[in-house]
C-alpha positions as CSV (number, residue, x, y, z in Angstrom):
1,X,75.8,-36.6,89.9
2,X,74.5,-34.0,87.5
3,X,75.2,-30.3,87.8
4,X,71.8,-29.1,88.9
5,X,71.9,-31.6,91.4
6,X,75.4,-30.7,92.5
7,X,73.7,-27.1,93.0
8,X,70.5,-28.1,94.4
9,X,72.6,-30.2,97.5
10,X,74.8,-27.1,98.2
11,X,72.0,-25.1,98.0
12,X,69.9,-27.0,100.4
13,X,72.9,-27.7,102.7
14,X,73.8,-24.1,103.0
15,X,69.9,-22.9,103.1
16,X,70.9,-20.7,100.1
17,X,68.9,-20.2,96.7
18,X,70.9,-21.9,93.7
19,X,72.5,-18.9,92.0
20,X,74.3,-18.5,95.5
21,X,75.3,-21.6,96.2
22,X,76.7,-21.9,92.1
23,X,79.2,-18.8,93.5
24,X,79.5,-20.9,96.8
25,X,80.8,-24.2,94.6
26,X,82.9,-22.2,92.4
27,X,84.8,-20.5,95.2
28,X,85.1,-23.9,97.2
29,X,86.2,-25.4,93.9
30,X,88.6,-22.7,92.8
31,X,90.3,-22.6,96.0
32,X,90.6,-26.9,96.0
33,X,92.6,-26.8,92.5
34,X,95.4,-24.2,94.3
35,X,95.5,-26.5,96.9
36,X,95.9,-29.7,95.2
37,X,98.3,-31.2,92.7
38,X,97.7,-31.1,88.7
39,X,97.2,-34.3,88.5
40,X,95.1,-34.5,91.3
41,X,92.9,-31.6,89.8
42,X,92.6,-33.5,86.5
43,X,91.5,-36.3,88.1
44,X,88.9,-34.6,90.0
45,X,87.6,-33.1,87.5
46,X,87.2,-35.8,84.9
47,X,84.3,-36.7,87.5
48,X,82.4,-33.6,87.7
49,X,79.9,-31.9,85.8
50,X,81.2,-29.3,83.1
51,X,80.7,-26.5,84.8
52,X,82.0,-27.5,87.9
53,X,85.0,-28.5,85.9
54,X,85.5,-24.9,85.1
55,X,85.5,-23.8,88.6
56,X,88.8,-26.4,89.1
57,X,90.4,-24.7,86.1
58,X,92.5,-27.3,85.6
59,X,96.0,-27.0,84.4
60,X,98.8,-29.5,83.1
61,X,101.0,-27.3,83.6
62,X,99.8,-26.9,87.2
63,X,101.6,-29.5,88.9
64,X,102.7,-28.4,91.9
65,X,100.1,-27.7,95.0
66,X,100.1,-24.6,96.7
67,X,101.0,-25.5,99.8
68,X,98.2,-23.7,102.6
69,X,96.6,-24.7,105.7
70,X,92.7,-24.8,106.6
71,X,92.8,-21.2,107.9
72,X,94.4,-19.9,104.8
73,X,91.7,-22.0,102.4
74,X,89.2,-21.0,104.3
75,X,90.3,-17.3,104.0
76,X,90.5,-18.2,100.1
77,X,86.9,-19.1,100.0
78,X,85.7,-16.4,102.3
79,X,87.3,-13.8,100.1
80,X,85.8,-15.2,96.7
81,X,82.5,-15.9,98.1
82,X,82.0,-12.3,100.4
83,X,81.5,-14.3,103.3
84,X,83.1,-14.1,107.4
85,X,85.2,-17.1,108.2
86,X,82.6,-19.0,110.1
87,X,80.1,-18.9,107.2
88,X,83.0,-19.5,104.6
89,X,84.5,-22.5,106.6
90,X,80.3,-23.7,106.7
91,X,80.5,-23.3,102.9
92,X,83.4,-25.3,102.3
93,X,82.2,-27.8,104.7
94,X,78.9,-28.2,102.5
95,X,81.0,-28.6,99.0
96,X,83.0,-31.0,100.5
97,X,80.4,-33.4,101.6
98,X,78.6,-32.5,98.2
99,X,81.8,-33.5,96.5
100,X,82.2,-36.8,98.2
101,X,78.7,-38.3,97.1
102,X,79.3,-36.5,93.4
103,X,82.7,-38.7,93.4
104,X,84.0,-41.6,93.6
105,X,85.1,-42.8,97.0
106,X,88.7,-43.5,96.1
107,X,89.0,-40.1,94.0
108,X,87.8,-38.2,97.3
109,X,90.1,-40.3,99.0
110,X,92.8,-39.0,96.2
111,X,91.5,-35.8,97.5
112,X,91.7,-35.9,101.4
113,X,94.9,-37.2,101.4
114,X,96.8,-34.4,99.7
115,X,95.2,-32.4,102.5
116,X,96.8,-31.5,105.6
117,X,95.9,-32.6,109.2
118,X,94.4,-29.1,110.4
119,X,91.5,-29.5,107.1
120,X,90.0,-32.6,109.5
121,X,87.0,-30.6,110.7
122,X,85.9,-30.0,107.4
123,X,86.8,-33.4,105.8
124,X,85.3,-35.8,107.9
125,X,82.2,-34.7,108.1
126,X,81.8,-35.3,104.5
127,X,83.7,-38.9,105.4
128,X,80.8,-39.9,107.7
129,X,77.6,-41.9,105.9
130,X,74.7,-39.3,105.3
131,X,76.6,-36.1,105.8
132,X,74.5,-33.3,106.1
133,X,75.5,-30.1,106.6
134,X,72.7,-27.6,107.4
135,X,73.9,-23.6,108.1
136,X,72.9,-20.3,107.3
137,X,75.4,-18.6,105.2
């Protein structure tokens, strides 16, 4: 998937104009590469665009995850994107099923498992066959 689609599907998924849902990615984005191994991020984003690889900021030298739940990712997001936690866990829900169809199927996989339990609400719907997520952030 190219960038502007990337865009144009988290933009139509979160019923926001493109240059918001760009700052909606990169937060979602940002916030994944804490929460995943180096490797993992490296891996990821071999598969994205350019820009979006930015937003993972991947690191070599990053190999450790930092360890967080769902509430605390969520928070992450919220706080880089200026949104409340329902519209921020919304967001992240978006990206995610945005990610899945930019991906691989076993990279996402790569992805979801490194996650926690508590991150199922906004996992799986990305995990079911013509996701769509559709809110108002």
């Amino acid at each position: 998937m190219n960038y502007d689609t990337f865009v144009d599907q988290v933009a139509r998924r979160t019923r926001t104009d493109p240059e918001r849902a760009v700052a909606l990615t990169h937060a979602t984005l940002a916030t994944l590469a804490e929460r995943l191994t180096g490797g993992e991020v490296l891996d990821l984003a071999t598969q994205l665009p350019a820009p979006l690889r930015l937003a993972l900021r991947p690191s070599p030298s990053t190999e450790a995850a930092d360890r967080f739940g769902a509430a605390e990712f969520v928070a992450r997001v919220g706080q880089r994107a200026d949104l409340d936690e329902p519209a921020a866990r919304d967001v992240v829900r978006a990206v995610f099923v945005t990610l899945r169809e930019a991906v691989s199927g076993g990279e996402f996989d790569d992805v979801v498992i490194q996650l926690p339990r508590d991150y199922r609400d906004m996992v799986e719907p990305a995990l079911t066959p013509g996701a769509t997520v559709l809110r108002r952030t």
